[in-house]
C-alpha positions in Angstrom: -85.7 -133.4 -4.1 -82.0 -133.2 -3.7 -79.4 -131.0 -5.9 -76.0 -132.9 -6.3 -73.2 -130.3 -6.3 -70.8 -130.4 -8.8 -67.1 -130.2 -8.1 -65.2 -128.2 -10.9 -62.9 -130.0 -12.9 -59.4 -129.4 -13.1 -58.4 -126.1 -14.9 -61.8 -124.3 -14.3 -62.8 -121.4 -13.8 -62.8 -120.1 -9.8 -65.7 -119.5 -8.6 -66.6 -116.3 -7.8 -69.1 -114.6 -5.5 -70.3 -111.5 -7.4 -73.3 -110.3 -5.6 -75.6 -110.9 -8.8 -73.4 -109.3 -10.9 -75.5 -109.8 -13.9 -77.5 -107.4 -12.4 -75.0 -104.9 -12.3 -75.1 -102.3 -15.3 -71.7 -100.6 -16.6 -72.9 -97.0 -16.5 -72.1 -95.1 -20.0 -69.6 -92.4 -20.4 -72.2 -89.7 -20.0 -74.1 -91.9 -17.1 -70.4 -91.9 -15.4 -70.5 -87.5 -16.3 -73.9 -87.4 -14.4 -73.0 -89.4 -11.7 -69.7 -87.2 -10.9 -71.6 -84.4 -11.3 -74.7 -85.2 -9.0 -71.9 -86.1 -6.2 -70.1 -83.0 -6.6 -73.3 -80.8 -6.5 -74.4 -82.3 -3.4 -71.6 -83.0 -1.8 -71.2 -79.5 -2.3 -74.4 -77.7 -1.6 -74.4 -80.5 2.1 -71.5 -78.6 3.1 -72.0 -75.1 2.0 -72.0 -74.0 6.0 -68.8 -75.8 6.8 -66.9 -74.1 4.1 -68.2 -70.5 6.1 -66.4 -72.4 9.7 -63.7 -70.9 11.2 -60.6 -72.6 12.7 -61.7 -74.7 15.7 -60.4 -77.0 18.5 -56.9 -78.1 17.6 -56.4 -76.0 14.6 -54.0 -73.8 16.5 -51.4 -76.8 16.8 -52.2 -78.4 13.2 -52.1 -74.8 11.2 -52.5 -71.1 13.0 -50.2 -71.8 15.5 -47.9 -74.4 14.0 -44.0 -73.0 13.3 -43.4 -75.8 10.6 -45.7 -74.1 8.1 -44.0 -70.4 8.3 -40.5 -70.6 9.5 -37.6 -71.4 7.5 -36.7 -74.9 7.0 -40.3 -75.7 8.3 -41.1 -77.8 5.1 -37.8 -80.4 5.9 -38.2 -80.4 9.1 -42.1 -82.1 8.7 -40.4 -84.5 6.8 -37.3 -85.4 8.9 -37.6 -84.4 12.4 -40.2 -87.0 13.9 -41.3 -84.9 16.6 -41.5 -81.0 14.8 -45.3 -81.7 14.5 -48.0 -83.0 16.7 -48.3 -86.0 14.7 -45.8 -87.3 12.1 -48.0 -87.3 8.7 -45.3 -85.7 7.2 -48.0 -85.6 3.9 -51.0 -83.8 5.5 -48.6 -81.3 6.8 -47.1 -80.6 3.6 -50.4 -79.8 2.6 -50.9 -77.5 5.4 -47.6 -76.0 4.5 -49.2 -75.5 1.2 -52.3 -73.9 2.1 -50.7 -71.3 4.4 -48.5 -70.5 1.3 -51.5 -69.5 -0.6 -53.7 -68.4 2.0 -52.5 -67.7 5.0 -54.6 -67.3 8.0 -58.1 -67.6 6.3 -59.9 -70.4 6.8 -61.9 -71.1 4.0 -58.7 -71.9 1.7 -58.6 -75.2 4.6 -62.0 -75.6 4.2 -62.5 -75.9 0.1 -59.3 -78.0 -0.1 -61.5 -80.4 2.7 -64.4 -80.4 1.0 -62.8 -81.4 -2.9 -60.8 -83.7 -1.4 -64.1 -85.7 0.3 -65.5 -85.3 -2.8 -62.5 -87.0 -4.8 -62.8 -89.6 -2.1 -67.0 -90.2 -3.2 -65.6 -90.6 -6.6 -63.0 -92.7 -5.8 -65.2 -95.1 -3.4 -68.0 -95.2 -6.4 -65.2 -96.3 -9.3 -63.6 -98.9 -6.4 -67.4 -100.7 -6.3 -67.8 -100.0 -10.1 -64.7 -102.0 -10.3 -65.6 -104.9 -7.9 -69.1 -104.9 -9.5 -71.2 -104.0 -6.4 -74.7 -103.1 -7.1 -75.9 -99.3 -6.2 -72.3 -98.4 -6.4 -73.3 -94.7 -6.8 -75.4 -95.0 -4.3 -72.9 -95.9 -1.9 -70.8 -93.5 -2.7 -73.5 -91.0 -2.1 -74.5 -92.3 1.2 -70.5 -91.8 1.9 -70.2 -88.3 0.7 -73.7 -87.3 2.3 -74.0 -88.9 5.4 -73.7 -86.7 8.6 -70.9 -88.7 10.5 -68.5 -87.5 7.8 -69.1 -83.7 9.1 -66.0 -84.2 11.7 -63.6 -85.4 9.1 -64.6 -82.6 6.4 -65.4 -79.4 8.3 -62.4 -80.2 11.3 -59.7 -79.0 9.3 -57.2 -80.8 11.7 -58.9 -83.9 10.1 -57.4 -83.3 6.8 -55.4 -86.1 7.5 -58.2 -88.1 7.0 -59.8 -87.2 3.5 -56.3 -86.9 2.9 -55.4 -90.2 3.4 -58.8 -91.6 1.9 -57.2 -90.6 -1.3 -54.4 -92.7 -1.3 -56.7 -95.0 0.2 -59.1 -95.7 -2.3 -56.3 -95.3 -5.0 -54.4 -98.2 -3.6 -57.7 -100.2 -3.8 -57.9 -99.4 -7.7 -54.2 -100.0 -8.5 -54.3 -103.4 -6.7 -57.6 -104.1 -7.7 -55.9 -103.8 -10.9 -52.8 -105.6 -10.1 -54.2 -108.9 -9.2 -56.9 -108.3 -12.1 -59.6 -108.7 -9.5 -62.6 -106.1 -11.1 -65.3 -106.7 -13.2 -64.8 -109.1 -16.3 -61.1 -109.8 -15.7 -59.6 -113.3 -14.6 -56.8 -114.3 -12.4 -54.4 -114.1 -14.5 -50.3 -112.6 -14.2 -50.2 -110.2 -12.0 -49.1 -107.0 -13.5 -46.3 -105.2 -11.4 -46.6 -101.5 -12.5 -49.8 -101.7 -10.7 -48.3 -103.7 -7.6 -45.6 -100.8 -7.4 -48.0 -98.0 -8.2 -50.0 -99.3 -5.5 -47.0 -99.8 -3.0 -46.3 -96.2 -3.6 -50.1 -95.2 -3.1 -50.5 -96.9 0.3 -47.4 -95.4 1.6 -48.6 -92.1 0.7 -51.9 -93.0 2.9 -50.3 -94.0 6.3 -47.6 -91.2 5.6 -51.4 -88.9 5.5 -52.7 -91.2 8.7 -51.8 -94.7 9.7 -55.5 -95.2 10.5 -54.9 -97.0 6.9 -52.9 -99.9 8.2 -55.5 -102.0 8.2 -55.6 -102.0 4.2 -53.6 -104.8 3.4 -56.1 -107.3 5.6 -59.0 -105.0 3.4 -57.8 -106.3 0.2 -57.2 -110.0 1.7 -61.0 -109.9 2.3 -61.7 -108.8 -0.9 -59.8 -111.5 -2.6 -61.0 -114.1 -0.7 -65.1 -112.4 -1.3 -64.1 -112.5 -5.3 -62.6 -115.8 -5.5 -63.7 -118.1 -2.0 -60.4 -118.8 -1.4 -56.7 -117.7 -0.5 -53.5 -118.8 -2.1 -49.6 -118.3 -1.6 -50.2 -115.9 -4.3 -52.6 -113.7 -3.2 -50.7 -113.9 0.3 -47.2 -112.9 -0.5 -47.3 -109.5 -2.0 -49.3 -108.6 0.3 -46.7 -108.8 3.2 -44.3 -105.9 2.0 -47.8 -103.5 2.6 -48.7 -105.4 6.3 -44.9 -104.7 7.2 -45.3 -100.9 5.6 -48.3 -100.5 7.4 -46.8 -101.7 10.6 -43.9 -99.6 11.0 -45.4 -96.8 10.7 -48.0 -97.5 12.9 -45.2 -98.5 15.5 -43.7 -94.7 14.4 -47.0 -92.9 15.2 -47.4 -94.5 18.3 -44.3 -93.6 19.4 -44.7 -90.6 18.6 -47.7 -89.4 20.4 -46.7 -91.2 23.7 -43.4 -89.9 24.0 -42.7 -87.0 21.9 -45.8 -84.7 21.6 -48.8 -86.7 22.3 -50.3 -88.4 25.7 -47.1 -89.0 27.6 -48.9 -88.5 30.6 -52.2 -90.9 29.6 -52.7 -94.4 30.2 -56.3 -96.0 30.3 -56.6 -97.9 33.7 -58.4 -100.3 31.7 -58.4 -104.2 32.3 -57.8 -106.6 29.3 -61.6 -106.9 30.0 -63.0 -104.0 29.9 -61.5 -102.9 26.7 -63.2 -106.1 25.6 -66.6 -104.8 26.5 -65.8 -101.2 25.4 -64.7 -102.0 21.9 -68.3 -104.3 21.5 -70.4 -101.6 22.5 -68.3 -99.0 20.2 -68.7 -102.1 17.3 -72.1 -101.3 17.9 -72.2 -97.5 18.4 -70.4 -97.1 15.1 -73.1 -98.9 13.5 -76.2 -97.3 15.0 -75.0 -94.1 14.0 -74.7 -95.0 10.3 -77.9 -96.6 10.6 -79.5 -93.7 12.6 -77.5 -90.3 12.6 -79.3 -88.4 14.7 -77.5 -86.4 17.7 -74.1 -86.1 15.9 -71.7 -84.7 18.2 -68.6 -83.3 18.2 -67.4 -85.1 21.6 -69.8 -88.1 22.9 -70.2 -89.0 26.4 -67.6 -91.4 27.8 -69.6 -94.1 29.4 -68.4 -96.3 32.1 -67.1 -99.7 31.9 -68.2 -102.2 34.3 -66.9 -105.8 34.0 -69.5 -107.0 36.8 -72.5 -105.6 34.9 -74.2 -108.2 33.0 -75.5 -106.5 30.2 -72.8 -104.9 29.0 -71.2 -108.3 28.1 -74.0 -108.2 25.5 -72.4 -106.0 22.9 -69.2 -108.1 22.2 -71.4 -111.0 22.3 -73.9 -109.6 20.2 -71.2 -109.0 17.3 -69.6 -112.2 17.5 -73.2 -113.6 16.8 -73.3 -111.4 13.8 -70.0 -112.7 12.2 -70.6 -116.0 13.1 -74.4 -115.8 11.4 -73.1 -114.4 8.4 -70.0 -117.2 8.3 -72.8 -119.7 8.5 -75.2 -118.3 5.9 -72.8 -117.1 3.7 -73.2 -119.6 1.1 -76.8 -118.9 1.0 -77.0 -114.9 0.8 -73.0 -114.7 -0.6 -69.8 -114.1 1.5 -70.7 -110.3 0.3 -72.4 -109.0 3.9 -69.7 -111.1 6.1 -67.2 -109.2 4.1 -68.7 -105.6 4.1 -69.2 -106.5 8.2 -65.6 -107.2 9.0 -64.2 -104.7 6.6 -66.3 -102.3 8.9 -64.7 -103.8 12.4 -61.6 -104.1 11.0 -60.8 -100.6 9.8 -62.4 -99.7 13.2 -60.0 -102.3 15.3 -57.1 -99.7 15.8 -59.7 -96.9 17.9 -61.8 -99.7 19.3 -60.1 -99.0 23.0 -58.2 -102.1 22.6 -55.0 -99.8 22.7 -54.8 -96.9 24.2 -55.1 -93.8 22.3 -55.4 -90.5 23.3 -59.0 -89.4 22.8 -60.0 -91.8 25.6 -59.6 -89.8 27.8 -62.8 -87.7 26.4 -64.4 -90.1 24.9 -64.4 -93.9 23.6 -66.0 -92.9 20.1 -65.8 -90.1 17.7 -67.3 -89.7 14.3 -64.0 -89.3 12.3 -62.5 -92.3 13.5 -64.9 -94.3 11.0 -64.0 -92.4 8.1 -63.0 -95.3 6.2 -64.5 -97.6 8.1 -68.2 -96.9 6.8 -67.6 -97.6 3.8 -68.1 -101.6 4.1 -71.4 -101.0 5.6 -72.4 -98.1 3.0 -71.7 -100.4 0.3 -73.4 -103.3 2.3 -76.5 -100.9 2.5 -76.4 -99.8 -1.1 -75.9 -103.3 -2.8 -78.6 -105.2 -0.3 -80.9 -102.4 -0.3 -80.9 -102.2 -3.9 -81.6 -105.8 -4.4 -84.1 -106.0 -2.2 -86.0 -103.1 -3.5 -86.5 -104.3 -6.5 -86.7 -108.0 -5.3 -90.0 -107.1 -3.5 -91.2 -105.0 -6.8 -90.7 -107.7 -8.7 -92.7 -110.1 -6.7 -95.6 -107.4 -6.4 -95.3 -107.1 -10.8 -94.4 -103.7 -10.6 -92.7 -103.4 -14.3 -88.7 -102.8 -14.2 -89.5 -99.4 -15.5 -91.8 -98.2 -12.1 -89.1 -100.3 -10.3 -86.2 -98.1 -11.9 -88.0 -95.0 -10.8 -89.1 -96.2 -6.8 -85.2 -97.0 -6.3 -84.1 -93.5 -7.2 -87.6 -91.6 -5.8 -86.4 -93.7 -2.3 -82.8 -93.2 -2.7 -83.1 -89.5 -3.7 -85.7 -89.2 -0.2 -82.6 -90.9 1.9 -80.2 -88.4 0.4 -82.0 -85.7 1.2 -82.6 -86.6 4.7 -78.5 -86.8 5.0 -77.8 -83.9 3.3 -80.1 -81.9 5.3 -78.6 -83.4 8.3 -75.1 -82.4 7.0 -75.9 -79.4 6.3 -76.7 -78.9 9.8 -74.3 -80.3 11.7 -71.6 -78.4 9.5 -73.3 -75.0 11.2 -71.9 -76.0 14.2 -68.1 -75.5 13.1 -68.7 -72.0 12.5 -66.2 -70.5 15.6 -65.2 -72.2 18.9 -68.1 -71.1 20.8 -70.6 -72.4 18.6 -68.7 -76.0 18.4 -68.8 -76.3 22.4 -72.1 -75.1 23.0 -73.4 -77.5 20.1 -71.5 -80.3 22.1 -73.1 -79.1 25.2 -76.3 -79.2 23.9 -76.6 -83.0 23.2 -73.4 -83.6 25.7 -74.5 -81.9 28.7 -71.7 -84.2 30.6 -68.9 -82.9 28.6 -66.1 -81.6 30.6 -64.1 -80.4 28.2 -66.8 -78.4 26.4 -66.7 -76.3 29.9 -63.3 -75.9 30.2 -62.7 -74.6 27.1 -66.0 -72.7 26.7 -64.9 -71.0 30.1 -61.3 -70.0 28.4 -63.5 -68.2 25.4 -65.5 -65.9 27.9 -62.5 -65.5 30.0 -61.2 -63.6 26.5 -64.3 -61.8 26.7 -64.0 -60.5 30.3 -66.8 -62.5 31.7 -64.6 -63.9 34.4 -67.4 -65.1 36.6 -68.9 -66.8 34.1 -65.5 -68.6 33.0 -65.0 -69.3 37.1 -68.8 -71.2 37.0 -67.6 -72.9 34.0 -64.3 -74.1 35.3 -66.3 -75.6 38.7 -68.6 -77.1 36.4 -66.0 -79.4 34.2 -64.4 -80.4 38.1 -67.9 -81.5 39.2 -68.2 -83.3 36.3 -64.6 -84.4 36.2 -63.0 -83.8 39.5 -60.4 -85.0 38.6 -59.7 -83.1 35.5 -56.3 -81.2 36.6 -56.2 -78.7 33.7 -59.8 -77.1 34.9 -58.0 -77.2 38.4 -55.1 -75.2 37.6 -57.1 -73.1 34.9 -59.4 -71.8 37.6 -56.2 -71.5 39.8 -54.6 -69.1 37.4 -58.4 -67.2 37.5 -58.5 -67.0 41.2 -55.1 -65.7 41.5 -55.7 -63.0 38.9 -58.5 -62.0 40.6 -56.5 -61.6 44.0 -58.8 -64.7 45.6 -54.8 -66.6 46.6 -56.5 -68.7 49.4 -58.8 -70.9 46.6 -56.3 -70.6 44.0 -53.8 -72.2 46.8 -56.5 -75.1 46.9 -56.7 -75.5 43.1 -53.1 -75.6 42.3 -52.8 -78.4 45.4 -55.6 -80.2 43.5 -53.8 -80.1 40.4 -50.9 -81.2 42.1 -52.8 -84.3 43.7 -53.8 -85.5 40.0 -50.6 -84.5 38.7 -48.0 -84.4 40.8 -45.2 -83.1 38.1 -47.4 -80.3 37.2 -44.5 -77.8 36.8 -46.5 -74.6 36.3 -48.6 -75.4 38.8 -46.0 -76.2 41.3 -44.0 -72.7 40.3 -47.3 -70.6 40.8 -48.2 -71.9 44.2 -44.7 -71.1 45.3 -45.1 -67.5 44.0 -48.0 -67.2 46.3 -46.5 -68.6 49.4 -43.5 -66.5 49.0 -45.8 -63.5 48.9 -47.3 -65.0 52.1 -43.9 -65.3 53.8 -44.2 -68.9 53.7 -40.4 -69.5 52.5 -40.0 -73.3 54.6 -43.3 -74.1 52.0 -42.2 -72.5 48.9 -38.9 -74.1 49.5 -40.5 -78.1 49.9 -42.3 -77.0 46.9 -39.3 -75.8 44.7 -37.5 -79.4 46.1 -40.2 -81.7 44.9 -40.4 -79.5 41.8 -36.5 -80.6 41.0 -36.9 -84.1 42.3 -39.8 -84.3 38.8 -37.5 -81.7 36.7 -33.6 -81.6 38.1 -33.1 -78.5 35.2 -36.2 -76.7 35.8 -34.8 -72.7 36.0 -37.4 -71.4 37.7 -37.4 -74.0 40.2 -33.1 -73.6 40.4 -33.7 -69.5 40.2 -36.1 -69.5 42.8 -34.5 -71.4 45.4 -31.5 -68.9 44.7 -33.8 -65.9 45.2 -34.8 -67.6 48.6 -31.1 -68.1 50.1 -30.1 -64.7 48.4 -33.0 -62.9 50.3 -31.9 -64.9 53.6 -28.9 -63.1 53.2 -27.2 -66.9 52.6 -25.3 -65.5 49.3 -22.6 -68.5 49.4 -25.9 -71.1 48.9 -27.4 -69.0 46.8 -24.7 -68.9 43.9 -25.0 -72.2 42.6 -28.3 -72.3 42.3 -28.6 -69.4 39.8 -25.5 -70.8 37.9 -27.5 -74.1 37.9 -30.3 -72.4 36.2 -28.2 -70.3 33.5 -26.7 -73.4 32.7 -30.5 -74.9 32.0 -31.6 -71.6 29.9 -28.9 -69.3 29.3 -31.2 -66.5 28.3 -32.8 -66.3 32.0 -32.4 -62.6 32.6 -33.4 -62.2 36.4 -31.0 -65.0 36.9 -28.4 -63.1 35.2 -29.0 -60.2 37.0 -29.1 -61.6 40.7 -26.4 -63.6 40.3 -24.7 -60.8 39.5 -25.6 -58.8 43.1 -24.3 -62.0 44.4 -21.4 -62.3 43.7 -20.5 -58.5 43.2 -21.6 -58.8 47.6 -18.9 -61.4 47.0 -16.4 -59.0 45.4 -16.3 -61.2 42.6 -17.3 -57.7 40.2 -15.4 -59.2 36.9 -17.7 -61.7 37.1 -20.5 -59.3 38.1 -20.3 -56.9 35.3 -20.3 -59.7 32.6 -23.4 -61.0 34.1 -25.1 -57.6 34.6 -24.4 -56.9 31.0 -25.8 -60.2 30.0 -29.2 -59.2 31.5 -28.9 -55.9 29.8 -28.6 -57.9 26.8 -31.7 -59.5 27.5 -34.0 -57.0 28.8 -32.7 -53.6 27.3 -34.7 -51.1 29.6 -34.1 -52.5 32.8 -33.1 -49.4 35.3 -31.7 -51.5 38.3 -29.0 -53.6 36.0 -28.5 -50.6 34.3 -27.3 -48.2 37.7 -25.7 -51.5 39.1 -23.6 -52.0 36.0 -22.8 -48.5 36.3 -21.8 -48.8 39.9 -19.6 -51.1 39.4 -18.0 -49.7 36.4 -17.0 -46.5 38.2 -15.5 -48.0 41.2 -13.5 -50.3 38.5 -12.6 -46.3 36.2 -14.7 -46.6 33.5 -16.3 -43.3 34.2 -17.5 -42.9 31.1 -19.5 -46.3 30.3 -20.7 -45.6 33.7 -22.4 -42.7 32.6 -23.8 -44.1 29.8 -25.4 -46.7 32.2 -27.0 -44.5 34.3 -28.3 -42.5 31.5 -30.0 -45.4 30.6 -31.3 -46.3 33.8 -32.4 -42.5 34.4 -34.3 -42.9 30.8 -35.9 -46.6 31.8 -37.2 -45.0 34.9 -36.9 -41.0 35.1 -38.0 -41.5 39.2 -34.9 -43.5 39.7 -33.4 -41.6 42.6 -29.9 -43.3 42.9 -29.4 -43.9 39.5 -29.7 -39.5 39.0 -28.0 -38.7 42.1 -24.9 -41.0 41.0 -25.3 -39.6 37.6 -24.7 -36.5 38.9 -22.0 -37.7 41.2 -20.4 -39.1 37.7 -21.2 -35.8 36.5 -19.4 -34.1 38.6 -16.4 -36.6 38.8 -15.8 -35.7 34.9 -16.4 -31.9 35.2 -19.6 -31.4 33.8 -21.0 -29.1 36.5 -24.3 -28.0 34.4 -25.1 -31.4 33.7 -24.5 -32.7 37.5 -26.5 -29.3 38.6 -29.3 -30.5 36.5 -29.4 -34.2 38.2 -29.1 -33.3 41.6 -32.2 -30.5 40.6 -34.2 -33.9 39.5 -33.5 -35.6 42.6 -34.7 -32.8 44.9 -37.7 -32.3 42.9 -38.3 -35.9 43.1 -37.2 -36.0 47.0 -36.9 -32.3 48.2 -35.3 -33.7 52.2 -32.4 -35.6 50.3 -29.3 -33.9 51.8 -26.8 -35.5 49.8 -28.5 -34.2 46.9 -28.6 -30.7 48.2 -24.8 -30.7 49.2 -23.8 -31.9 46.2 -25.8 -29.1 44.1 -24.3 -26.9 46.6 -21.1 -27.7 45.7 -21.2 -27.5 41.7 -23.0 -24.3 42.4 -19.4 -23.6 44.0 -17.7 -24.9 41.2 -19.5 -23.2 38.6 -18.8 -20.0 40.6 -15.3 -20.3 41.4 -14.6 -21.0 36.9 
């Protein structure tokens, strides 16, 4: 028998795709109170060991270590110098900058503020799907608020720009949800521009948290069309101010980490093609792990990308089959799933590996960077599963009351599960050490996880342990260059020059501008005697960095020590010019050009190092050399005071203090320097005739 569809007439109602909506109950007021309260209790008690965590990987740049947050002017300079912060969410470092106001250095300030604000966002998420009259809203929000993949966002505190932003997120969902009168019971009607600005305002308050929430405007499009099977001009065209919002500031992060303080020196080798077949299998990584969170890690294993491997060409394919079912059963099972499915991918699409980003280079998935995006299938899950449930009760005549009860008895069970599993994983954030042995354990791959677990029992004195460490991440990674010049810098403190030679020229094969590296495999072929290497070093070095001092200062120090004074000059001028507070450079360029008789110029620059580095004997008895041969006897005297009180073995700088001494009259005091200097040195004749002589002196008055 066949149903005739019939078209609506003119001036009907849309029509709208609900989700069974009449079987959606409007909680009470005190329903709503239980429902806040149950998320907050849970939420709560799930992340009970987070809130005892510590400050972990990346913390130091976001808060402990981060000049914004204490120094004067730190607060304007988050908001209008693009560059003062590692990432320019001028709005998550304010509230940084607030938190170290109130408490300082102790973590569990960071923590609580996490924690209330992913419980705002549960809250948020359930009243959003209240609104848009999902079914199992609460539910939903629970699974968001419970689920174990949230861990990174909540217990990271460098993530707070993540619950942060979900804020503003979900608030700019109610405000235009409530703009274009798009919830529960209302029609299409004028649109109501205090909401429209309110939510303008809201969503520039997310991206200015994390511009992970540019995707938002294209959120809402799907929404619309979901609600009402259609787009129009009107829906369209206020939406373009918020894609154009979202945009820029997307640009402005981007910027921002490749050429100011991010990943200037990453760029995924990539083909168009592989980041095809990465971002499907990451689609479907995503996914699993809401589906099955088990082996939550802080940093996954990267896997390999192989265009001419057949099977990987299944996991792009295998999502567009999933779209393009849903597309063509949507009429039959609503447009609701299509629309939770692409809300998913789509607030994914920005860390998909389509663009580079920096965390590739560890990884091509992480649990925070679905924050957001979990929410389309969490709601998916909750409305479906709910359904369903008590579709198949129905059908077996279990009465809606035994029905009412299974749905919470299973729901609580799931809840459970995920709050256990939160609880958990939150453990793991308790210090540093226990984060990177955690990832160890169920990343046994992870080169990072060694490199910086070796750099926490270095601290500890367990050098051999860090060195095993350090070889470890390059076998896994060779060609990790910061585990190469890390274990440099540990061979070379432990005296072992030869294999720190051969890990600073490996870090130097990966990275050829290294400049620290470059600068400490000079130091050790100039204690070798190998000046014709140091000195191609110290080239190539100013060929990456033409204003690198110690590169300028040490070729200076190399023609100086060749006795080649004339070359050496404008080499250490060349590096005062670049830092102006580089005292050695001061103070050789000063013995230059006083061999040069140029001692006017000399004594300012000896004084300048003085200035610099207070108790510094040699600068101190050169100065004063110079200022006696020029009459200033008695600011010579001074000086060598000062260099006998830096270093009281300082033979020359006693023996012309006495010399000085004895210059003014002060027999005694010359008598007592030229005593030091013989107890010091009993054979020095000067000395000896010079103590002879006050002796004379002292005499003859």
């Amino acid at each position: 028998m066949s149903r005739s569809r019939r078209k609506p007439t003119r001036g009907a109602k849309v029509d709208q795709d609900h989700s069974h909506p009449s079987r959606v109950e409007v909680p009470s007021p005190r329903a709503v109170m239980l429902g806040i309260g149950l998320l907050v209790a849970a939420t709560v008690m799930a992340y009970v060991p987070a809130l005892r965590g510590g400050f972990v990987w990346d913390d130091d740049r976001y808060v402990t270590e981060n000049p914004t947050l204490t120094e004067p002017g730190g607060l304007g300079r988050i908001w209008f110098d693009v560059g003062a912060t590692v990432q320019y969410y001028p709005l998550t470092f304010t509230t940084f900058w607030i938190d170290q106001a109130l408490w300082g250095q102790n973590p569990l300030g960071y923590h609580v503020v996490n924690v209330v604000l992913h419980v705002l966002n549960a809250i948020l998420f359930w009243l959003v799907l209240q609104r848009l009259a999902v079914p199992g809203a609460w539910f939903a929000a629970a699974l968001f608020a419970l689920h174990p993949v949230q861990v990174e966002s909540v217990a990271w505190i460098t993530e707070r720009k993540n619950v942060l932003a979900g804020v503003f997120f979900l608030l700019t969902l109610l405000a235009y949800i409530r703009f274009c009168r798009l919830g529960r019971r209302e029609t299409p009607a004028l649109f109501d521009g205090r909401y429209y600005v309110l939510a303008v305002f809201l969503f520039a308050g997310a991206l200015l948290s994390k511009t992970a929430t540019c995707p938002l405007p294209a959120v809402i499009l799907l929404l619309l069309w979901w609600k009402r099977d259609r787009l129009t001009q009107r829906d369209v065209v206020p939406l373009l101010p918020l894609f154009a919002l979202g945009i820029a500031l997307a640009l402005t992060t981007s910027y921002v980490e490749r050429h100011l303080v991010g990943a200037p020196d990453f760029s995924s080798s990539l083909s168009v093609l592989d980041r095809f077949l990465s971002a499907g299998r990451a689609w479907w990584f995503y996914a699993g792990k809401l589906v099955v969170p088990l082996n939550i890690c802080f940093i996954y294993p990267r896997w390999e990308v192989d265009a001419g491997t057949w099977w990987q060409y299944l996991y792009p394919l295998g999502a567009v089959v999933v779209l393009l079912a849903l597309w063509l059963i949507r009429r039959r099972i609503s447009r609701g799933p299509l629309v939770g499915v692409l809300i998913f991918g789509g607030l994914l699409f920005p860390v998909l590996g389509l663009f580079d980003f920096y965390f590739m280079r560890y990884s091509f998935v992480a649990d925070h960077f679905q924050y957001f995006a979990g929410m389309g299938i969490f709601a998916l899950f909750a409305a479906y599963g709910s359904l369903g449930w008590r579709e198949i009760l129905t059908r077996v005549r279990v009465s809606p009351a035994g029905s009412a009860v299974s749905r919470r008895v299973a729901a609580g069970v799931i809840l459970m599960v995920l709050g256990v599993l939160t609880w958990r994983q939150g453990g793991s954030y308790r210090d540093l050490e226990t984060l990177w042995r955690d990832t160890l354990a169920k990343n046994p791959s992870c080169w990072l996880a060694y490199n910086n677990l070796a750099a926490i029992v270095l601290e500890r004195g367990e050098a051999d342990t860090a060195r095993e460490y350090y070889r470890t991440a390059i076998r896994l990674n060779p060609d990790f260059r910061q585990a190469h010049f890390n274990l440099g810098q540990l061979l070379r403190e432990q005296g072992d020059l030869g294999e720190a030679v051969r890990a600073y020229e490996q870090t130097l094969r990966i990275k050829p501008d290294h400049l620290n590296a470059r600068m400490n495999l000079v130091s050790i072929l100039l204690a070798q005697d190998q000046t014709a290497a140091a000195v191609e070093h110290l080239e190539i070095a100013l060929r990456f960095a033409p204003q690198s001092d110690a590169a300028l200062y040490n070729l200076g120090w190399i023609y100086q020590s060749r006795g080649e004074i004339e070359q050496a000059i404008p080499f250490y001028q060349d590096a005062l010019e670049s830092n102006p507070d580089h005292a050695n450079a001061h103070y050789n360029l000063a013995n230059a050009l006083a061999a040069r008789d140029r001692v006017a110029e000399a004594v300012d620059h000896w004084r300048a190092a003085i200035r610099l580095k207070t108790a510094w004997p040699e600068a101190h008895y050169n100065l004063g050399v110079a200022l006696e041969a020029r009459g200033a006897l008695a600011e010579a005297i001074a000086h060598f005071q000062e260099a006998v009180r830096a270093n009281p073995d300082y033979i020359p700088a006693r023996l012309s203090l006495g010399n000085a001494l004895l210059r003014k009259g002060d027999l005694a005091g010359a008598a007592r320097e030229y005593r030091e200097v013989l107890r010091l040195e009993p054979e020095n004749r000067p000395a000896r005739q010079a103590l002879e002589q006050a002796l004379a002196e002292q005499a003859g008055d």
